[in-house]
NUNULO-83447 format. One record per residue (C-alpha): residue in one letter; x, y, z. Coordinates in Angstrom, 2 decimals. Each point is the difference from the previous one (the first is absolute). Example, Ala and Ser with C-alpha at 12.3 -4.5 7.8 and 13.67 -1.06 7.14 Angstrom:
   rest         u         v         w
      a     12.30     -4.50      7.80
      s      1.37      3.44     -0.66
end
This chain:
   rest         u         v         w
      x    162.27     61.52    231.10
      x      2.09     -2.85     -1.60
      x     -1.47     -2.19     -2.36
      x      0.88     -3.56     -0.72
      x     -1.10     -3.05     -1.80
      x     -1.13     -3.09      1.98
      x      3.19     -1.77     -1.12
      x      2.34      3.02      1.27
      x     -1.66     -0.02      3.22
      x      0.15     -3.02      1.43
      x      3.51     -0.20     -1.73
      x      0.76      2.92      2.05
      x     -0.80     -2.02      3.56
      x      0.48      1.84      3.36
      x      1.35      2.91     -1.94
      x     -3.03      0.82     -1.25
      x     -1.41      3.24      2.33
      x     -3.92      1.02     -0.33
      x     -1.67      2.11     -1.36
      x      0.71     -1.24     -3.05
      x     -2.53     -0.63     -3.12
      x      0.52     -3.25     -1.86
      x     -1.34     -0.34     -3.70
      x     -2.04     -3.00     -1.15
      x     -1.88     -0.90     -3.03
      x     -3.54      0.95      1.72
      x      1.64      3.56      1.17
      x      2.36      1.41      2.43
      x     -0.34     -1.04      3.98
      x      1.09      2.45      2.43
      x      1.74     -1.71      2.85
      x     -0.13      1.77      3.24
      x      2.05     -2.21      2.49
      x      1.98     -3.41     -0.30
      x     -1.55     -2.91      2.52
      x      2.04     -2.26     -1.31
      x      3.00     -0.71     -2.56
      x      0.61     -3.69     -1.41
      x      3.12      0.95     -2.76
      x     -0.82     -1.58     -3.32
      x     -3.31     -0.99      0.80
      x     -2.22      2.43      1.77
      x     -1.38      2.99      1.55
      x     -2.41      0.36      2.38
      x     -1.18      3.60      0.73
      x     -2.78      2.58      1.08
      x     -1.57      1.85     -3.08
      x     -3.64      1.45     -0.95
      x     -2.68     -2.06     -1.91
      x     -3.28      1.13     -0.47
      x      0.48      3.10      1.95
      x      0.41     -2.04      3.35
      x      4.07     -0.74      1.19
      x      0.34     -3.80     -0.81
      x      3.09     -2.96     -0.06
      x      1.59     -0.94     -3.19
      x      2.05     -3.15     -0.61
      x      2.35      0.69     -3.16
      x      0.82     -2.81     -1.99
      x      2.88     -0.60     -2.32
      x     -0.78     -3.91     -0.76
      x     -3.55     -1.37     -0.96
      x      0.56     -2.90      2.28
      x      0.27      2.16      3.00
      x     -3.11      1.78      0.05
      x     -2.01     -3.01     -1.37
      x      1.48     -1.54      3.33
      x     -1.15      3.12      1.76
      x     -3.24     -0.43     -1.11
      x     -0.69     -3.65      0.39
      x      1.62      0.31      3.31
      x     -3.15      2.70      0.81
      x     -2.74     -2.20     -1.34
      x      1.29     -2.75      2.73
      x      0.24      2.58      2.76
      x     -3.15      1.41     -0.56
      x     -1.82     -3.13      0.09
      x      1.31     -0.89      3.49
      x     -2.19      2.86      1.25
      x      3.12      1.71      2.05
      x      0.22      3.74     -0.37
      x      2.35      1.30     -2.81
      x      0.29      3.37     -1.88
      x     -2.72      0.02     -2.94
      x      1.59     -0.67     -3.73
      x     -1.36      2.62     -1.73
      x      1.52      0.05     -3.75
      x      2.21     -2.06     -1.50
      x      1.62      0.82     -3.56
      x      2.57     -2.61     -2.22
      x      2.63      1.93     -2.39
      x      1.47     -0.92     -2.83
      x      2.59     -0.83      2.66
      x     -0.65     -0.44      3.76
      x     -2.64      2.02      1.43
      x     -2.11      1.56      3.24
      x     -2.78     -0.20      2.46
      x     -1.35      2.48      2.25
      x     -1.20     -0.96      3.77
      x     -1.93      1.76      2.56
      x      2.18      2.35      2.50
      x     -0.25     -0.96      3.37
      x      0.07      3.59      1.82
      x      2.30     -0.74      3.61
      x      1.45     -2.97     -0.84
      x      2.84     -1.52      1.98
      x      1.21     -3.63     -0.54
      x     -0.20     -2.91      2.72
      x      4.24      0.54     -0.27
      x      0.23      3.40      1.78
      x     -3.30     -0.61      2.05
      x      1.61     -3.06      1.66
      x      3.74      2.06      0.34
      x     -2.33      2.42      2.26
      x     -2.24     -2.26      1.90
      x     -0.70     -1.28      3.39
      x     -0.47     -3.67      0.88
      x     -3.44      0.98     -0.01
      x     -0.29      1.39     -3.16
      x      2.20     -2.24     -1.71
      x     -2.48     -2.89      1.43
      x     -3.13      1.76     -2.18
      x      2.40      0.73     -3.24
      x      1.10     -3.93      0.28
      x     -4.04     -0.77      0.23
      x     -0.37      2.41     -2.53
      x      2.42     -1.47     -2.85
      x     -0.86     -3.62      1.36
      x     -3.70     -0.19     -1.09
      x      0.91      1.43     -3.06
      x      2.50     -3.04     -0.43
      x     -3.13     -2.27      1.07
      x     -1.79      1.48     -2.46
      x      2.15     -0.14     -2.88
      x      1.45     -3.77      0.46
      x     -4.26     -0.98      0.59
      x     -0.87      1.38     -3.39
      x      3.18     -1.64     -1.41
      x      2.22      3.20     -1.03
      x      3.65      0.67      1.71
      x      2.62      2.56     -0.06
      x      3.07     -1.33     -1.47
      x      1.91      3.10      1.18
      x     -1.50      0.54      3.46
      x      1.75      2.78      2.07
      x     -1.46      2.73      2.44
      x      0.31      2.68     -2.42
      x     -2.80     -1.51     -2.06
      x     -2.70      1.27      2.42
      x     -0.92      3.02      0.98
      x     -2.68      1.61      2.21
      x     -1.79      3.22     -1.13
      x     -2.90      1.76      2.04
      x     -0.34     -3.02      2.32
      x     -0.39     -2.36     -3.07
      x      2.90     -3.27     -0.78
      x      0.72     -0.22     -3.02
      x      2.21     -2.95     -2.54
      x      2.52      1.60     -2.63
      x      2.09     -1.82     -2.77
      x     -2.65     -1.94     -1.92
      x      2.71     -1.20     -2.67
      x      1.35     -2.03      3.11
      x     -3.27     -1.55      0.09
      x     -0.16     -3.49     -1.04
      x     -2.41     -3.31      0.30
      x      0.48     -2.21      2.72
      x      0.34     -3.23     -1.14
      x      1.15     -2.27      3.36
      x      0.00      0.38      3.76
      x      3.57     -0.06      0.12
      x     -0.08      3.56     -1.53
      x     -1.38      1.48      3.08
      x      2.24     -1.38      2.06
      x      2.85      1.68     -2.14
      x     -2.24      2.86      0.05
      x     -0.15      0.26      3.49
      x      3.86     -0.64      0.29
      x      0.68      2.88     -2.36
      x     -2.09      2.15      2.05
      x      1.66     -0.86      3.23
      x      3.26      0.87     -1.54
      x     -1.25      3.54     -0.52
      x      0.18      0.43      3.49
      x      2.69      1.01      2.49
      x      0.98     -2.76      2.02
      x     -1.18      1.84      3.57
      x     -3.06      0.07     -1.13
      x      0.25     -3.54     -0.96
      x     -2.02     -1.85      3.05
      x     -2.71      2.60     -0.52
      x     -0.69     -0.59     -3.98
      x      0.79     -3.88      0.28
      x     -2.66     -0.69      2.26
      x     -2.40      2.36     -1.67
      x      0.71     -2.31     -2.90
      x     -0.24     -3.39      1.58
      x     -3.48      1.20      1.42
      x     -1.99      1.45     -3.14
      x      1.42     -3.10     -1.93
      x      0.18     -3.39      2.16
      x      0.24     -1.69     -3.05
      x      3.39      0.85     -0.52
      x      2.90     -1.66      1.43
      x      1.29      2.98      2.40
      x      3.66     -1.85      0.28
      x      0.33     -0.24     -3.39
      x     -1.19      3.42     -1.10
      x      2.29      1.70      2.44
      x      2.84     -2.08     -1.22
      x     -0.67      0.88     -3.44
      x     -0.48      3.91      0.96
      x      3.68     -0.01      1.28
      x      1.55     -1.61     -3.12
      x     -1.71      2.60     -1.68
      x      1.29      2.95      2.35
      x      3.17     -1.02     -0.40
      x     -0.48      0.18     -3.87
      x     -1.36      3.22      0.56
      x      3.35      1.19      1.97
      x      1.93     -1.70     -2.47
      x     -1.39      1.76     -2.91
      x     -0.39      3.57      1.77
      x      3.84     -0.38      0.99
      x      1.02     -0.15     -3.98
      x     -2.30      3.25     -0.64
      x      1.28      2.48      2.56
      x      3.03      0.91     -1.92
      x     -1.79      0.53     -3.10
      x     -2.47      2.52     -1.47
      x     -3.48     -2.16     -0.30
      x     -3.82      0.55      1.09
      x      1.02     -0.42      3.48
      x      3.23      1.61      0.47
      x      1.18      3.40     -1.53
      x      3.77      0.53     -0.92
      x      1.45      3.33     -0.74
      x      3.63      1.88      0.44
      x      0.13      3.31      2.11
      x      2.91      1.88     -0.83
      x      1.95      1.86      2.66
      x      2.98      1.23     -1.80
      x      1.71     -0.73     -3.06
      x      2.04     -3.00      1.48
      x     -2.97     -1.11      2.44
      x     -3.27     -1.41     -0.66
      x     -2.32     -2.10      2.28
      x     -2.28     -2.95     -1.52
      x     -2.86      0.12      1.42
      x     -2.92     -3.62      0.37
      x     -2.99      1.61      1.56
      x     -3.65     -1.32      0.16
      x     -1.23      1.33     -3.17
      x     -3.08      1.78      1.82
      x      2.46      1.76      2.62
      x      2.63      1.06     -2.48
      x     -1.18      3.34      0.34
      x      1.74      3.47     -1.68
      x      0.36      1.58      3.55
      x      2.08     -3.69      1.22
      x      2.09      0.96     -3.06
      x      0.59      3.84      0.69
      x      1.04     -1.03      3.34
      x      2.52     -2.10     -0.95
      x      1.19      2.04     -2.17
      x      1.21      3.09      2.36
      x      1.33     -2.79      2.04
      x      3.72      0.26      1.16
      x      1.89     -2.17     -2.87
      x      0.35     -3.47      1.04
      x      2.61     -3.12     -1.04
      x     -0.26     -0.99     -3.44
      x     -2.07     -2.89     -0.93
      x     -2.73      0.69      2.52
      x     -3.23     -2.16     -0.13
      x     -2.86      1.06      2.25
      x     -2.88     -2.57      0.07
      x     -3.77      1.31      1.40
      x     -1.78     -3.30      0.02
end
């Protein structure tokens, strides 16, 4: 098994393959699979603490997990369900925390990709009280996507407590609701919009939904500059067919799979200069 320091693994980024055991001053951690990659600044990933299989959130900067943490001491004062901070440790530089595994857990993202209008009805009710519940005890999620809740043995749960912030004005929720609306596709648009207008009469419906699509747009804008680049979102990588021929390759990073590559490779040589997107 490969061992690394913290500062050579998150250098390393998405190339960085579990199982792999990194060294730190309080003893080595053995890393059994990569959730998730942020180059240069963190890792999270599925490990062992106290003989039960646990989250940790590596840290190179100080400021990061002191964000991580204050962000949990908001969340967990709104009263919504979130994985349980178990241990937290500062280095000499950076640093970690453990959380609680959630056994079965799949995020509100993939949930809604396979729902009915039924379903997607309860998972909107779902992630909407927990909205209510947040903004009522003053607490927000600066970074508020679907992938930052998950459901595991029937249970909803809120992720990304470093996004978690004080609310300070009422204007934030509208923003907040905006961003959320963005997450969406625009089908299912009349659906989530409603939903909205409905569990917060408050807000100003036109305005939120005018908002959301100045923020999709963004969102299109920004996604359009990443697919031809390798980032958290997008993985690049060259298949060579011959020695003249090679085929660059912007994949999904979770479907970039070694059997997609093996394929291509016994394919019949194509042109040269061949990009193949799977968005």
């Amino acid at each position: 098994m490969k061992e690394f320091t913290l500062q050579q693994a998150i250098d390393s980024g998405h190339n960085l393959i579990a199982p792999i055991t990194i060294k730190l001053e309080t003893g080595q951690l053995s890393i059994e699979k990569m959730l998730r990659i942020l180059p240069g600044k963190r890792i999270v990933a599925k490990t062992e603490y106290q003989n039960k299989t646990v989250v940790v959130k590596l840290f190179l900067q100080h400021h990061n997990l002191e964000q991580e943490i204050t962000g949990y001491k908001l969340l967990e004062k709104t009263g919504v369900a979130t994985p349980r901070l178990l241990h937290e440790i500062k280095l000499a530089e950076g640093g970690y925390c453990f959380y609680e595994y959630l056994e079965n857990a799949i995020s509100l993202d993939e949930l809604w990709k396979q729902a009915d209008k039924i379903e997607k009805a309860n998972l909107l009710e779902q992630l909407l009280d927990t909205l209510k519940k947040m903004f009522e005890t003053g607490v927000y999620q600066t970074d508020l996507h679907l992938g930052n809740f998950v459901c595991s043995n029937g249970s909803f749960y809120t992720l990304d407590p470093a996004s978690c912030v004080k609310l300070n004005k009422k204007a934030q929720i509208e923003e907040n609701l905006a961003l959320l609306q963005a997450q969406f596709r625009l089908q299912d648009w009349p659906q989530t919009s409603l939903t909205i207008a409905a569990k917060f009469p408050f807000a100003h419906g036109l305005e939120i939904e005018n908002r959301a699509r100045t923020t999709w747009k963004s969102r299109i804008d920004t996604l359009l500059k990443k697919i031809y680049r390798d980032c958290s979102y997008i993985e690049a990588s060259i298949v060579s067919l011959n020695v003249l021929q090679k085929l660059n390759i912007y994949c999904v990073r979770v479907q970039n799979s070694k059997a997609m590559r093996e394929l291509l490779e016994k394919m019949t040589p194509l042109p040269a200069a061949v990009n193949i997107q799977f968005l």
